[in-house]
C-alpha positions in Angstrom: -2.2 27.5 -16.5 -2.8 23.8 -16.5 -3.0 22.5 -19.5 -1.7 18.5 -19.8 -3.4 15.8 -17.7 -3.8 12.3 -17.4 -6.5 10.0 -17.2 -6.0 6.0 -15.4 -8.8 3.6 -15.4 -8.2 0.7 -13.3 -10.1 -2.5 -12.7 -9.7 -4.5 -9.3 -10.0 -8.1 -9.2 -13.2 -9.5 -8.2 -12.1 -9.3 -4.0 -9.6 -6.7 -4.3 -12.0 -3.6 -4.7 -11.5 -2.6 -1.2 -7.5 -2.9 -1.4 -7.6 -1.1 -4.2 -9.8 2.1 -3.1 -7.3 2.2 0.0 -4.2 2.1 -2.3 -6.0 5.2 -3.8 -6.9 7.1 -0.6 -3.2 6.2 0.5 -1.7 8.0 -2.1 -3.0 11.1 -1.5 0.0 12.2 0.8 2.7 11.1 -2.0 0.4 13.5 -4.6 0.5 16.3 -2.0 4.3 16.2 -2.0 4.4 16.3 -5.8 5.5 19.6 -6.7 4.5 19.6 -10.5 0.7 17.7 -10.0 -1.8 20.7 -9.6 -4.6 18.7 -8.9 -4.7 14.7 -8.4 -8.0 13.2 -8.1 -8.5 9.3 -6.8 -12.2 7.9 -8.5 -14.5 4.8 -8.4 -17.0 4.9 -10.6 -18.6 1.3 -9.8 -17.9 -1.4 -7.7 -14.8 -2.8 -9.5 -14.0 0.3 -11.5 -11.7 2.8 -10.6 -9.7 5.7 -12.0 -7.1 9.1 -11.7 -7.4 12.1 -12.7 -4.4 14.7 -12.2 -3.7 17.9 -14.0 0.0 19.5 -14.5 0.9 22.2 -16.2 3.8 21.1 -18.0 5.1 18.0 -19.4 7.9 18.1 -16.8 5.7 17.5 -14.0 3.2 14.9 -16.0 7.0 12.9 -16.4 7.8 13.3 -13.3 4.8 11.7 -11.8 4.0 8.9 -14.4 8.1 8.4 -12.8 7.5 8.8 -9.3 6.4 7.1 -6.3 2.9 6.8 -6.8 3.4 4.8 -10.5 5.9 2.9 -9.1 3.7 1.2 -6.4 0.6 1.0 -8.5 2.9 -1.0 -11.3 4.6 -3.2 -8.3 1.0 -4.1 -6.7 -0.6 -4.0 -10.4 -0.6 -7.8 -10.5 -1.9 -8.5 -7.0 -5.0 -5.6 -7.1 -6.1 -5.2 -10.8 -7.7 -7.4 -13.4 -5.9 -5.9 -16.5 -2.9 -3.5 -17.0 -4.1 0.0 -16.1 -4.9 2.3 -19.0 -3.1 5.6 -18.7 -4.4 8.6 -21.2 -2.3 11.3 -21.9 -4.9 14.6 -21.8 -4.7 18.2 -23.7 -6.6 20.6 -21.2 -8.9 22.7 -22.8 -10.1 24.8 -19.9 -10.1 24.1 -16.3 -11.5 25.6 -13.0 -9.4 25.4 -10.0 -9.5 26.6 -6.2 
């Protein structure tokens, strides 16, 4: 069962918004190869605002990606796309529906 998550809200710097949304959409391919992430969701809930959602079901796999490849370029670029440090919540799942 997944039951640990986190949550990453991420604001882009007024003229990065579009660099931003395509470092999201380009991650997809390094979440896919991340055996521990069940589900990994990229999100923009405005113009400037962004976000992450991914789901794990243990805290070996939430580790392992807040350690991996995707983190890593989102801290290295962090200064270039994004207004303020991103804030990463750890999650308790309660319940969750999945394909």
């Amino acid at each position: 069962m997944v039951k640990l998550a986190l949550f990453v809200r991420l604001e882009a710097k007024p003229g990065m918004e579009a660099a931003v949304a395509d470092f999201l959409a380009g991650a997809l391919p390094l979440a896919n190869a991340e055996s521990g992430t069940t589900a990994w969701f990229a999100l923009k809930f405005g113009p400037s605002t962004f976000g992450v959602f991914d789901a794990f079901q243990d805290e070996a796999g939430r580790s392992a990606h807040l350690n991996g490849p995707i983190a890593a370029a989102l801290m290295a670029n962090a200064d270039k796309l994004l207004s303020e440090a991103p804030k990463i919540e750890r999650v308790d799942l309660l319940a969750a529906k999945l394909p």
